[in-house]
N, C-alpha and C positions, 0 to 999 in steps of 0.2 A: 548440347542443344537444350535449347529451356522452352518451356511450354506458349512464353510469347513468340516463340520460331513457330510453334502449330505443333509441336512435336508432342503426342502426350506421355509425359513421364512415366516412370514407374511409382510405386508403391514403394519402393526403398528410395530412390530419388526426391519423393514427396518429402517423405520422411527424414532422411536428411537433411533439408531446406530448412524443416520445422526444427532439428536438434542444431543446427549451427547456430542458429540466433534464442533459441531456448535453453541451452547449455550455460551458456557465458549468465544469459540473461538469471536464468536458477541463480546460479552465484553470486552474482551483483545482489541480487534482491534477497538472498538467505543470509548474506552477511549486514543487513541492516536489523532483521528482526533477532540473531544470532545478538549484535549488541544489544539487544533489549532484552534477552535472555542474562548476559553476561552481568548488565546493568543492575538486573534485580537479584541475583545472585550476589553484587560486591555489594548492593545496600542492604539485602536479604539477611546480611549479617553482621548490621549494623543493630538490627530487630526487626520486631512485627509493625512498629507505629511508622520506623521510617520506609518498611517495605507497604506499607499500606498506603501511605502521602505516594511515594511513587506510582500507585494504581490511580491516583486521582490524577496528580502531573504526565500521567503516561496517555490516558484519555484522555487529557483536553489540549493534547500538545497533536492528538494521534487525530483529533474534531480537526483542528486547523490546518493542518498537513492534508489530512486525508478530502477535505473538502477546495485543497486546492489541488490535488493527484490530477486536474484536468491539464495542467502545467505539461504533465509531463506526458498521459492521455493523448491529450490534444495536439501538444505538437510533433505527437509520433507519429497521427495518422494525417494531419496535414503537410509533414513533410514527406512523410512516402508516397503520398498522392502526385506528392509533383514530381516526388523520384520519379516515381512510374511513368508518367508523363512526363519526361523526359527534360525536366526544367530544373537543375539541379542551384540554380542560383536563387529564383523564386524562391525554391524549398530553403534553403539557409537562412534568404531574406523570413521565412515565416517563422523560422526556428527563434532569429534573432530579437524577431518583436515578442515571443512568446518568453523570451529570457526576461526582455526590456518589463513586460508586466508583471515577472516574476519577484524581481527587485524592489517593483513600485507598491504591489502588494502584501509581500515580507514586511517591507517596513510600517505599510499600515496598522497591518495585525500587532507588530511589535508594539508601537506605540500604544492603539489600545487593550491589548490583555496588562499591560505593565498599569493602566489607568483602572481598569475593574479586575483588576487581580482576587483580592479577597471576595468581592464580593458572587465571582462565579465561582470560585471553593465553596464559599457558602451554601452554593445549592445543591452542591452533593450531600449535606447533613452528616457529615462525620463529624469525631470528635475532633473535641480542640488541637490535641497534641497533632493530630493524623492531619489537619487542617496546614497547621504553623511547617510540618514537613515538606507539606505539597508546596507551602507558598516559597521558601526557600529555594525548591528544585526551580521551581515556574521564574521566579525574577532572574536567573540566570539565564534558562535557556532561551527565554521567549525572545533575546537578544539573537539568538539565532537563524530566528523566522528567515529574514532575506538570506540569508545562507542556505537553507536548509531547502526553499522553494527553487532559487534559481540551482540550487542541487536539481531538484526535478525537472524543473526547463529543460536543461543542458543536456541533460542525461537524456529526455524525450527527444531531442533533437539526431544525437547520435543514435539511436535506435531507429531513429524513420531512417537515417542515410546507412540502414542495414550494418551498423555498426554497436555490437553487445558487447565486444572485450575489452574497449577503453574501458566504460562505466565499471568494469569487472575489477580490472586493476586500480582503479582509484576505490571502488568502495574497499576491496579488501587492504588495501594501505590506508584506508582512513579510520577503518574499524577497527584493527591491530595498534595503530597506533590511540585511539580514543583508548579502549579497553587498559593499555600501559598507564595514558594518562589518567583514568580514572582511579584506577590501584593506589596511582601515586599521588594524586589531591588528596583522595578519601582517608587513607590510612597512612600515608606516608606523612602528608602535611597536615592530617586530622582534620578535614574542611568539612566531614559528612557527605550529607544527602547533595548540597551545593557542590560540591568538590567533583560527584560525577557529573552534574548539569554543566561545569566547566570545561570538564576534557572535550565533553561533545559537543560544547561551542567550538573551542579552537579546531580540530577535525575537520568538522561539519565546511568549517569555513575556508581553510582549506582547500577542502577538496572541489568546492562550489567555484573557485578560484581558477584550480588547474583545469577543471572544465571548460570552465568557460573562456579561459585561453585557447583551450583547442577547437571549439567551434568559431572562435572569430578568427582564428586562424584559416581554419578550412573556407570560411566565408570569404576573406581576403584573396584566398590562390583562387576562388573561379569568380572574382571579379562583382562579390556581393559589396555594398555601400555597407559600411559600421556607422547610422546615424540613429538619432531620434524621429522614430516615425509616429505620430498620434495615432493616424488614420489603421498604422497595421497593428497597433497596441489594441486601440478597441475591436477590431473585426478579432485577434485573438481572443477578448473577453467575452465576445459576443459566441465567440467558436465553442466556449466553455461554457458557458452558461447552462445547459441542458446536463455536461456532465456531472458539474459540481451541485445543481437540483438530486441529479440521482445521486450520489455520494452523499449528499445531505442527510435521504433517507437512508443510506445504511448507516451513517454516521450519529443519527439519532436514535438506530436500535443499538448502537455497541453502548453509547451515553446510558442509556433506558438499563440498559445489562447492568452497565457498574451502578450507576445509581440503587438499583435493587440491591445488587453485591453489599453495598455501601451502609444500605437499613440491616443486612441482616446482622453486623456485623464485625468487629476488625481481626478476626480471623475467616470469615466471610471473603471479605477485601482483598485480605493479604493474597488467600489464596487466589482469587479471580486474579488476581497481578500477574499469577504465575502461569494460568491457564490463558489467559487471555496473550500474554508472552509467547508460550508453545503457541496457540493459536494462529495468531500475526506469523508467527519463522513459520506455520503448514501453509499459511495462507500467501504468503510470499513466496513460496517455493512453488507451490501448484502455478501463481500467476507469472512464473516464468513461461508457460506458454501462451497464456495472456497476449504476453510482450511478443511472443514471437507471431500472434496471431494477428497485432494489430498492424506490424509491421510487415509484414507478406501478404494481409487482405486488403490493406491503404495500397500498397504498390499493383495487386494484382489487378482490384476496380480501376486505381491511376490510370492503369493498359485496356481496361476493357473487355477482360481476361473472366467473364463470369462461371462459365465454365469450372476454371480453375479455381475459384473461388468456395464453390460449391463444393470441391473436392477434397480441400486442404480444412475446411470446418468440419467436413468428415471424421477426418485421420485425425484433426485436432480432438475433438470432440471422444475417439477413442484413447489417446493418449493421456487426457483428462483423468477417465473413469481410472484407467491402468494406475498413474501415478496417484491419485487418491485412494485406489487400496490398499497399495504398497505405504503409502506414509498411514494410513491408518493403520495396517500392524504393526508395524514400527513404534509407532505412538502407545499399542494397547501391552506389547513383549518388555517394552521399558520404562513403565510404571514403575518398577520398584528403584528403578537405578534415581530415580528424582527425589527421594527421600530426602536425603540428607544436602543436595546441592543448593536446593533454594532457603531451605529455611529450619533450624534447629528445633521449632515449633513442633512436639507431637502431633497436635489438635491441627495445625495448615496440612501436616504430611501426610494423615490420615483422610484428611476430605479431597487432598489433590488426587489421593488413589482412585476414587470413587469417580471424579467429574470426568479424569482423562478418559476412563472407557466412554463417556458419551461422546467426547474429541471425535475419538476414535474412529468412532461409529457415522459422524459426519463427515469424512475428510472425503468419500469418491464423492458424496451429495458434493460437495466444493470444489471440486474436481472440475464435474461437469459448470459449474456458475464461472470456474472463472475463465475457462475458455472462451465460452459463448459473450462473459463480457469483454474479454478482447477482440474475438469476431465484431460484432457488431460496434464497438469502439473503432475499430480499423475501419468501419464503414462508415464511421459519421453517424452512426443511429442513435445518436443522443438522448431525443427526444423522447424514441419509445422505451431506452432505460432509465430516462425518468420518471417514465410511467410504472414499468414495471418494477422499479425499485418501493415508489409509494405505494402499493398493492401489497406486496412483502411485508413493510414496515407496517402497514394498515391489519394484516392479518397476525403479524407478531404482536405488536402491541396491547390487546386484549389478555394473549399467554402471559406477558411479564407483567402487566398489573395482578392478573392471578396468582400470580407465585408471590408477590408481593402481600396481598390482601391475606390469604392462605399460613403465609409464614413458611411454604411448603419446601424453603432452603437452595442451597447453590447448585446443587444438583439438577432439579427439576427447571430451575434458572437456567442452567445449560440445554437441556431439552427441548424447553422451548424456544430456546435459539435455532437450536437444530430445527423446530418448525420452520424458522424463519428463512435459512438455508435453502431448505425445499419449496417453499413459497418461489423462491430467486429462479431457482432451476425449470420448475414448471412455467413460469413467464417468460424465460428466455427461449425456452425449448420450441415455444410455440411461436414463437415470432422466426426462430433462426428456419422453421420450416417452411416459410413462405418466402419471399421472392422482394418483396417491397423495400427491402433494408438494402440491396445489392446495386445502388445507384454509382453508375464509372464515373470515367473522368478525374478532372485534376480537383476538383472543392466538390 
């Protein structure tokens, strides 16, 4: 019996609901950041100029991506909305328009970062050699875009139809095979820094493929139309628009990070590449419950189930704090073991030792942020996380010009991110206590 019977579950009951769809979901999502690990490690030792160009290609590839995360966002808690409401055709039909914008807007991007390429390297202010690195990775991958977005589509799609272990086996077959192929452009055929941005074009594209043959699949067996809809193209862009504002701001503090990174630096750089790598895999990992929040709190408002709603942000909410103390000793006992993996650098291995403890010391603060913003993503509360994202952003901003002004180094750079983190948490905290964000129904 499930709590739409009226039955109220257990505490281990709950709990398992939350790890069936956050299990899968941890793994799908630890092996994207896992190759951005893998990534700076095979160019890591190619040197510092070309591990450093990839700090710059990894940020403004992570701006584009992460400010369309509503792709995948949005059509998770619009599809489980109509799960729950019990409209399972509608829900595929939303998924499929959210695919159809994904394509439409890959390829925009594509076209223009390949037309102002140099000139947003540029405004990072590194040197030339760290510049001509970046642009090399960037003209390759940015061919990726519609691959790489209608990856997030698809993938949103099977997570609202309470499905995490496709996404699971295709990322981990995409990413074993890219990491092969990177080895073997890089060093094999000597292509360089380009040679990885290649393996993780073909992958990427790939996998965005076998996806999205399975959701037009599924669409097809309960009798959804495969067509061109306008009218559901833009209500998805419109569905997004609040998320990708708040993604905005956090996307313009991680920018603001490297950029500092950037002056202080190309040992500076290299290192934030490597931090900000760890980073992304703790941050990916944590937002596996995310995933599973936004997909059990779309389905449970879908039902009308508030209740249960309130309960499972609970448990979520402790699961959070748990899993981010556990990845922060994790993170703080194997400092030493990172020496020599990313980069042959004395001067990178010695200041990475230093910034992982403040990692470290963030990851429960992240914890708690990223649940709450799957909650309240699952609820459609867009609006107030983009407000509370520009509040964050508004109160960091101030610390990272200081560290900049100051000269005060990557360290205290990290720090003040870590403000930035608890900025997020206190604004979500406060909202997720009140009542206003819990609106049912199917939209």
């Amino acid at each position: 019996m499930s709590a739409a019977d009226g039955v109220r579950p257990s505490n281990r009951s709950v709990d398992r609901e939350i790890l069936a769809l956050a299990v899968p979901a941890f793994a799908t999502l630890v092996s994207e950041p896992a190759l951005l690990l893998a990534d700076s490690a095979i160019i890591g030792h190619l040197g510092t100029t070309q591990l450093a160009g990839l700090g710059i290609a990894g940020n403004l590839l992570g701006i584009l991506t992460g400010l369309s995360i509503f792709l995948a966002y949005g059509t998770t808690g619009t599809v489980a909305r109509r799960l729950g409401a019990g409209d399972k055709q509608a829900a595929l039909a939303g998924g499929i328009d959210g695919m159809a914008l994904a394509v439409l807007l890959g390829a925009a991007l594509c076209l223009l970062l390949q037309l102002l390429l140099p000139t947003v390297i540029g405004w990072y202010g590194a040197g030339p050699a760290v510049a001509t690195a970046a642009e090399h990775y960037l003209r390759v991958a940015a061919c990726g875009l519609p691959s790489v977005l209608l990856l997030l589509a698809s993938t949103g799609v099977l997570r609202g139809l309470q499905d995490t272990k496709t996404p699971l086996v295709v990322a981990i077959s995409c990413n074993l095979i890219n990491i092969g192929l990177n080895v073997l452009l890089v060093y094999g055929l000597h292509l360089g820094i380009a040679g990885s941005a290649t393996g993780s074009l073909i992958a990427q594209t790939a996998s965005a493929v076998f996806l999205s043959v399975v959701v037009i699949r599924a669409a097809r067996r309960h009798g959804t139309k495969i067509n061109f809809r306008p009218y559901g193209i833009l209500h998805a862009a419109r569905a997004g628009f609040w998320l990708m504002l708040r993604t905005a701001t956090l996307q313009l503090s991680i920018t603001v990070t490297t950029a500092v990174a950037a002056g202080i630096g190309a040992v500076a750089l290299a290192t934030h590449q490597v931090v900000n790598s760890l980073w992304t895999f703790l941050a990916f990992a944590l937002d596996a419950l995310a995933i599973a929040a936004q997909a059990v709190i779309g389905r449970y408002l879908g039902a009308g189930n508030v209740i249960m709603v309130r309960r499972l942000t609970g448990r979520m909410i402790g699961w959070g704090i748990g899993a981010g103390l556990v990845f922060g000793v994790i993170v703080a006992v194997a400092r030493p073991l990172y020496d020599q993996l990313f980069s042959p650098d004395p001067a990178v291995q010695e200041l990475l030792f230093r910034v992982l403890l403040v990692v470290a010391c963030c990851t429960p603060i992240a914890g708690v942020v990223f649940v709450l913003d799957g909650v309240l993503i699952g609820a459609g509360d867009g609006r107030y996380l983009a407000l509370a994202g520009l509040i964050a952003m508004l109160a960091y901003l101030p610390l990272a010009i200081g560290v900049h002004a100051t000269g005060a180094g990557l360290v205290w750079l990290w720090l003040a991110f870590g403000c930035f983190m608890l900025a997020r948490m206190i604004t979500l905290v406060v909202r997720a206590r009140g009542t206003r964000w819990m609106r049912t129904g199917a939209r």
